[in-house]
N, C-alpha and C positions, 0 to 999 in steps of 0.2 A: 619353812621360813628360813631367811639368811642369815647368818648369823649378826648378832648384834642387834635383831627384830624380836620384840616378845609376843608372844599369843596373847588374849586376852580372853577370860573363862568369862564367859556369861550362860550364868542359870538361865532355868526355862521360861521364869517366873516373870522375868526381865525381856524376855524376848519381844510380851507385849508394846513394849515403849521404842524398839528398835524398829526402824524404816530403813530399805535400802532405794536410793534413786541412782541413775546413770546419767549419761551426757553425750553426747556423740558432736562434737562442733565440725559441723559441714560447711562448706565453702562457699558460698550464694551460687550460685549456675542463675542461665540467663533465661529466657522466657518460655525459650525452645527446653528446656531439662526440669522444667518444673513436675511433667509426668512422671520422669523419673526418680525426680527429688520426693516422689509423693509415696512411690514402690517402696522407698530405699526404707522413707519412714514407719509404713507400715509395718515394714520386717521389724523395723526397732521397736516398734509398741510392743508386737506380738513378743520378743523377747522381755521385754520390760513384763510382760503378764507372764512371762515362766519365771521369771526371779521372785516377784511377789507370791506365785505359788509354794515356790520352795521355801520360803521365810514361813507362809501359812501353816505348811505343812512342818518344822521345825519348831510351831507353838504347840502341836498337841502332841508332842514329845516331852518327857519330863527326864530327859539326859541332857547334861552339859553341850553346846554344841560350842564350837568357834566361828566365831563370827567375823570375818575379814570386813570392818567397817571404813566407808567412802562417802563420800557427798560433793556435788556441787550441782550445779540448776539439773533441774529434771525434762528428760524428756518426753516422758508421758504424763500426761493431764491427768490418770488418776491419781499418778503418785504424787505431783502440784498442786490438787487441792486438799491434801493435808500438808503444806508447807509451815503452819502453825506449831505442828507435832515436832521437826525435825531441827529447829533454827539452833539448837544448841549444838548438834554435830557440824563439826569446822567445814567451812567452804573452800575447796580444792581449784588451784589453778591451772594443771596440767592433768592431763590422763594422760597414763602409757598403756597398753593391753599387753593381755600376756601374763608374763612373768615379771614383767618391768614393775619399778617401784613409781607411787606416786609422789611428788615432791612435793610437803606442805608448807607453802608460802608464809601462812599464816603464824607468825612470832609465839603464839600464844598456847601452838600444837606443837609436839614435839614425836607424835606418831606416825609411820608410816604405813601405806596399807596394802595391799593388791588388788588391782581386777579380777571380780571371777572366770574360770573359763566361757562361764555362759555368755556371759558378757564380751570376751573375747572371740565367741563363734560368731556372734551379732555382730560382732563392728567388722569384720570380715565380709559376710555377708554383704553390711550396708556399704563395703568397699568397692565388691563385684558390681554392688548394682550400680554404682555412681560410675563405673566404669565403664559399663556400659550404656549409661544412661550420656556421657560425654562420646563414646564412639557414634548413640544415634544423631548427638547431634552437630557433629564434624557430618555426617552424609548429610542432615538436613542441609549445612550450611553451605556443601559441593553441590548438592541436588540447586538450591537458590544460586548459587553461583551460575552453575549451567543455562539454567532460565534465565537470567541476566544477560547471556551471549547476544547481541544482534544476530539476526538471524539474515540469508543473503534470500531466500526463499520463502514467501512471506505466505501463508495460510494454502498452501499446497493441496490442490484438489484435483482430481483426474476428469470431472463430470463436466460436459458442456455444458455454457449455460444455456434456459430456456427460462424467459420469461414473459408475461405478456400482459402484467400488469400497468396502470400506470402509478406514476411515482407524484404523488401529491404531497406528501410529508413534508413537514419543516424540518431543515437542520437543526442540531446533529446528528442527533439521537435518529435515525433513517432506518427502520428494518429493512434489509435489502430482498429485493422481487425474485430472486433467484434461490434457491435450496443450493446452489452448490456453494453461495458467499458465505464466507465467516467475518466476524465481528473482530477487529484486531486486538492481537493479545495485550494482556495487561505486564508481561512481560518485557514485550515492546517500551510500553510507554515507559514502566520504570526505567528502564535504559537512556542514561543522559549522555553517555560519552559514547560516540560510533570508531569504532578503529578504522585509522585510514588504509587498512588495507583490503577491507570492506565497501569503502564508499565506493566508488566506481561502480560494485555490480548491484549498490543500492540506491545508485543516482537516477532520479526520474522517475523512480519506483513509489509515486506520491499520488494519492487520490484528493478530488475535489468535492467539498461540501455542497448539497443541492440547495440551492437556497432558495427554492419556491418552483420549482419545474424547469429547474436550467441543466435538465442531464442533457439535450438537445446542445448544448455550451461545452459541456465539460467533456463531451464526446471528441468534439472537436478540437477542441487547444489540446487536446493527451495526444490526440494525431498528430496536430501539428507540434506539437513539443519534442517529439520521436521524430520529426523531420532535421537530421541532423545537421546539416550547415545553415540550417535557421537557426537551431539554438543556440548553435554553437558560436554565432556572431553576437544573437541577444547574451550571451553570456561574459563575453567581452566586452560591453558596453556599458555605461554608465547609466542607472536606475536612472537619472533627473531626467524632468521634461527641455528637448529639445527646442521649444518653441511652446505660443500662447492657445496655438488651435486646438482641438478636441481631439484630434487622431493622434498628436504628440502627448497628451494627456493617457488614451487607449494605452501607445505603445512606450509609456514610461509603467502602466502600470500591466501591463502583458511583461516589461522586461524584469520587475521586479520578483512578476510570479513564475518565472520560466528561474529564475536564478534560485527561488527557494522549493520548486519543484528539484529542481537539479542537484542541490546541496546534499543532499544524502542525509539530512539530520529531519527529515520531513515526512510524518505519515501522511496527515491529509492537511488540506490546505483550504481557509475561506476564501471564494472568487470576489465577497461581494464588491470589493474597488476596482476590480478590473467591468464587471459587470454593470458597477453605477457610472464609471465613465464611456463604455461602450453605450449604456440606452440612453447618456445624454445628449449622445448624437443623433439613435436612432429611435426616435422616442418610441417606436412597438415594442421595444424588444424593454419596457421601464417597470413591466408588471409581472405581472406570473402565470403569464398563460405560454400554453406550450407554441412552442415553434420550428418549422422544420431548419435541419440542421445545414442542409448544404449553402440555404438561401443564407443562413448566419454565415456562414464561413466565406460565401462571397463579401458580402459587406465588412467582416472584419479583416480578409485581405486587403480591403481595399482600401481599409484606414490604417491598417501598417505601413501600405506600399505610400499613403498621403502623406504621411508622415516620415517615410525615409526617402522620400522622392526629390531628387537634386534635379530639375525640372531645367534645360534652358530654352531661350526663346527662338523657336520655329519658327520659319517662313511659310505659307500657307504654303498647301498642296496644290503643284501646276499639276495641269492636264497629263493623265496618263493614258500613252501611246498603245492602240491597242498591241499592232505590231512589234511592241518590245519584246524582248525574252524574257521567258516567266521567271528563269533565276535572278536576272537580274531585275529585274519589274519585284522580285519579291524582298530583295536584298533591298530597294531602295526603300521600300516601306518600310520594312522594318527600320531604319534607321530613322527615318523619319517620326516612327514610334515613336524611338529609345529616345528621341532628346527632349519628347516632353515628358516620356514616363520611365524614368531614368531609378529606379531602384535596389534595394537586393530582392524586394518581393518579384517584382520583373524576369529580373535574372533567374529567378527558381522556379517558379510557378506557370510563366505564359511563355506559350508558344504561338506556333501560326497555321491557320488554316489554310488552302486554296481550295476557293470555287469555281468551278470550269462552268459557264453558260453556254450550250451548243444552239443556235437556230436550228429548228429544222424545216425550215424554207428554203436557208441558202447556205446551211451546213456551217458559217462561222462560228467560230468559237471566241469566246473573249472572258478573259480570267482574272480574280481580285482576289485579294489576298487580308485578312482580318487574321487580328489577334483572339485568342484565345485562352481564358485561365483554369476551366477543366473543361470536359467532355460529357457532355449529357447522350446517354446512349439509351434506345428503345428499346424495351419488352419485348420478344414475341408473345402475344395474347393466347394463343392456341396450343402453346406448348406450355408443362408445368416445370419441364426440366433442359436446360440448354446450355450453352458456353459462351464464356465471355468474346470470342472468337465470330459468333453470331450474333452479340450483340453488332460488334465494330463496323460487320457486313452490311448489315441493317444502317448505320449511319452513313455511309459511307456509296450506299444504294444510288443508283440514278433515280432520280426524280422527274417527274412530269410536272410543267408551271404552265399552267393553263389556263382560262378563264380572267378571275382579275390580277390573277398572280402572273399574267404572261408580263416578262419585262419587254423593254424596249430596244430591239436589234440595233446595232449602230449602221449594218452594211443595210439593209432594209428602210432603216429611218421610220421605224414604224413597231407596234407592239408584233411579237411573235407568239406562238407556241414554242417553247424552250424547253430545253431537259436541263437540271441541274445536276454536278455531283462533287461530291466533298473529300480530300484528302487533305496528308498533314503536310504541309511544307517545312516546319520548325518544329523539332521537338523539345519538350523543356526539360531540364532536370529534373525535375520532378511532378506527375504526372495524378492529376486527380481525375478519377472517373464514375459521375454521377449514373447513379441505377437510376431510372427513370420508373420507380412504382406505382408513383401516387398520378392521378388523371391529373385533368387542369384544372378540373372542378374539385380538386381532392376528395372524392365522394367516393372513392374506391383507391384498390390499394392493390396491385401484383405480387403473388406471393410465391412468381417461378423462384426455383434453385437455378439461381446464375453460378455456375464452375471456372472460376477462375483460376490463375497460375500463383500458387504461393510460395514456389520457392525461388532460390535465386535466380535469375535471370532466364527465368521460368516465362516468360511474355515477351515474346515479337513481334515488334509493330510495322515490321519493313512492308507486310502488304497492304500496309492501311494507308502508302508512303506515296507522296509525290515523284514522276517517274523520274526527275531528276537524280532523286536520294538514292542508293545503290547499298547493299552490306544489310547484316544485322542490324535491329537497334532492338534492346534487350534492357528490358526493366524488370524489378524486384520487388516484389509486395512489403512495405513493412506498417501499412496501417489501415483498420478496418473501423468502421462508422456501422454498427447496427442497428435498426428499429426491430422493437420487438412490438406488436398489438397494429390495431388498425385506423384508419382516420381519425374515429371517433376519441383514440384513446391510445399512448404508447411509451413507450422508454428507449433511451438509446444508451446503448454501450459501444464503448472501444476499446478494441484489440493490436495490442500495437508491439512490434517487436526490437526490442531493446539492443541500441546499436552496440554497446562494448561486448554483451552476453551475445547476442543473436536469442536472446530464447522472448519468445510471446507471454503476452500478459495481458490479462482481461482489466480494463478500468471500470469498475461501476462505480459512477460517482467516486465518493471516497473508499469503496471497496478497491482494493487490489489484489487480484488471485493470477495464479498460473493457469497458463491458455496452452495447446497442442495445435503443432502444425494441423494435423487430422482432421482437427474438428474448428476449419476456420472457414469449409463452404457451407453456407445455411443460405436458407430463403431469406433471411433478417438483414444480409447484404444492403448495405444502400449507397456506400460513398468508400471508393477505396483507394490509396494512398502509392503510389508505386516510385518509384526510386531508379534513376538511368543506372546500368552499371556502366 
């Protein structure tokens, strides 16, 4: 004791009426420390049960002991529910442990007292542990911090896809037909603010909700969204409708959804106002039956191009001269096109064919020249494996026109037996090229592996090329349209590679996973996107 502190002798007799309680005032922790705020207390009961031992064991002794008496609220429940017994001994406002003295508040006490050491080892203890118990939860709260990162690489899988269900589900909730898709993180979504130094490589990295069998839809605007000086003009432009017609309606609400595809703050995306305005034009396309995709993607070029088409008025077509030069015989058509179909869909999308007709009575030839907005190329039937290089050969083939198909010679003045054959005269910037699987009767379905060129200017079209054209001309694959299933039943996905990254990405629907050059020839090929360099 310190000096100026007295002992106080209590017989043994007395001991009965004596309680000791302790107190430990701990500091509230947050939701995440409450296991360890539950550790911390355990230790402190269990000590609270070795002081109440030792008091026990101190009544059946009949020697004087000293008794260093203390109180203020208890923290063990046994020793609380005799708080009846204790109310006489003074309530304490401070603890010090140790050796430190307690200071009594109360006016009316004039003793001071000590903590026992047991008491002393226990708050120690209950110290380590809250100390620990706030180390786990600084990593809980860096561990959540982490998860909260945007991530640039959105559910990263190495496995191609293979699927051949079809997708009938309502959005949104969509289980996806493929075993390599994952469900996006809820990580993600927590995530409200995207760092702008981020966005770029997470622009366009947006999936579309199916909203009753429109992956046939969604395949194709991911392509053409990755068509980059399309987007890049719809992105500059002003969301409102241009005019009252229906294709200005299309492409006020295509330019809205290419703007919040692009934004970077976008997982997935509902189409259904792009979709109610497109089938209010075309009324098939108003319900939910499946439909093939290339036939959509002409008609919806074709109400972008209606809609941005600055049109002037043309004088009919005079007589064209057979003996013209075919450059110039083709230059003049095409102008004659461009002033009534004057767009930026124009400008990207259509080029020009020539058709050489040969008599073979009197060997003339005479040639015509048509536009073109892709290229439908033929299967070989007989082979299950082939190059896109043999499809072209196949288009581009001479033909026999015979029978009712003989046109009419001009040098002869009369029907002939004619050979037809096809090259390109115009190539477009950008170049779409239909796999031709499905029959005419769509009753069957081609399931050759077409091997096309997927990397950079990996495809040369110069011998597909009118003899005029001369040099390379070398396109870039950056977008793939697959069907997976058959006539009866199917899903489409697209592959499409992201102009600022260059890296590939599978879109299903509103799934978006990472895709591999490697694994972008499949049978499932049906419409592919290529890009002049």
């Amino acid at each position: 004791m310190r000096e100026g502190y007295k002992e106080k002798e209590i017989i043994a007799s007395d001991s009965a009426n004596l309680h000791v309680s302790a107190t430990i005032r701990i500091k509230p922790q947050s939701n995440i420390r409450k296991d360890a705020n539950a550790n911390a207390n355990s230790i402190m009961e269990q000590k609270c049960e070795q002081v109440k031992r030792n008091v026990s064991a101190s009544d059946k002794t009949s020697k004087p002991n000293t008794i260093l008496t203390w109180a203020t609220e208890n923290p063990c429940d046994d020793v609380s529910s005799e708080k009846n017994q204790f109310n006489r001994i003074p309530k304490r406002s401070n603890v010090l442990f140790g050796n430190d003295i307690i200071r009594n508040v109360n006016k009316n006490v004039t003793e001071d007292v000590l903590i026992p050491a047991t008491l002393n080892e226990a708050s120690k203890e209950t110290d380590r542990a809250l100390n620990k118990s706030i180390e786990t939860s600084k990593e809980c709260e860096d561990d959540q911090a982490t998860q909260l990162q945007p991530r640039i690489n959105l559910n990263k899988q190495q496995t191609s896809p293979k699927t051949n269900e079809r997708e009938d589900d309502q959005y949104p909730n969509k289980s996806p037909s493929s075993a390599r898709l994952i469900k996006p993180s809820l990580n993600y979504e927590r995530c409200t603010e995207v760092n702008d130094s981020l966005r770029n490589t997470r622009e366009g990295l947006c999936g579309l909700w199916n909203i009753g069998n429109t992956c046939f839809m969604n395949s194709m605007i991911q392509c053409l969204s990755h068509t980059r000086e399309l987007t890049s003009f719809l992105r500059g432009q002003s969301s409102s409708e241009r005019g009252t017609s229906k294709d200005h309606l299309i492409l006020a609400e295509y330019t809205k959804l290419i703007k919040n595809m692009w934004s970077g703050t976008q997982r997935s995306i509902n189409p259904s106002d792009l979709k109610y305005a497109f089938s209010s034009k075309h009324r098939m396309y108003s319900g939910s039956a499946q439909q093939d995709a290339q036939e959509f993607l002409r008609f919806f070029l074709d109400s972008l191009h209606g809609a941005l088409n600055a049109a002037i008025k043309r004088d009919p077509l005079s007589e064209i001269d057979d003996n013209m030069n075919n450059k110039d015989k083709a230059d003049m058509l095409w102008e004659w096109y461009s002033k009534a179909e004057n767009s930026m869909i124009k400008d990207l999308f259509v080029g020009q064919l020539r058709s050489t007709l040969k008599c073979t009575f009197c060997n003339m030839e005479s040639t015509m020249f048509d536009p073109f907005w892709d290229l439908s190329l033929p299967l070989p039937s007989s082979s299950s494996r082939c190059k896109l290089e043999n499809c072209l050969e196949m288009f581009i083939k001479e033909e026999i026109m015979d029978g009712i198909d003989q046109p009419t010679c001009s040098n002869c003045d009369t029907r002939r037996k004619c050979t037809k054959r096809l090259t390109i005269e115009r190539f477009p910037r950008y170049l779409v090229i239909h796999l031709k699987r499905f029959s005419e009767a769509r009753w069957s379905k081609l399931t050759n592996i077409v091997e096309f060129p997927t990397k950079n200017r990996a495809l040369n079209l110069q011998p597909y090329a009118s003899e005029d054209i001369s040099g390379p001309i070398y396109y870039s694959l950056y977008g793939i349209s697959n069907h997976m299933g058959s006539t009866a039943g199917g899903h489409y996905v697209a592959v499409c590679k992201h102009p600022q990254t260059q890296q590939w990405n599978e879109f299903n629907d509103n799934y978006v996973t990472e895709a591999f050059e490697r694994n972008l020839v499949t049978s499932n090929a049906y419409v592919l996107f290529y890009e002049r360099a």
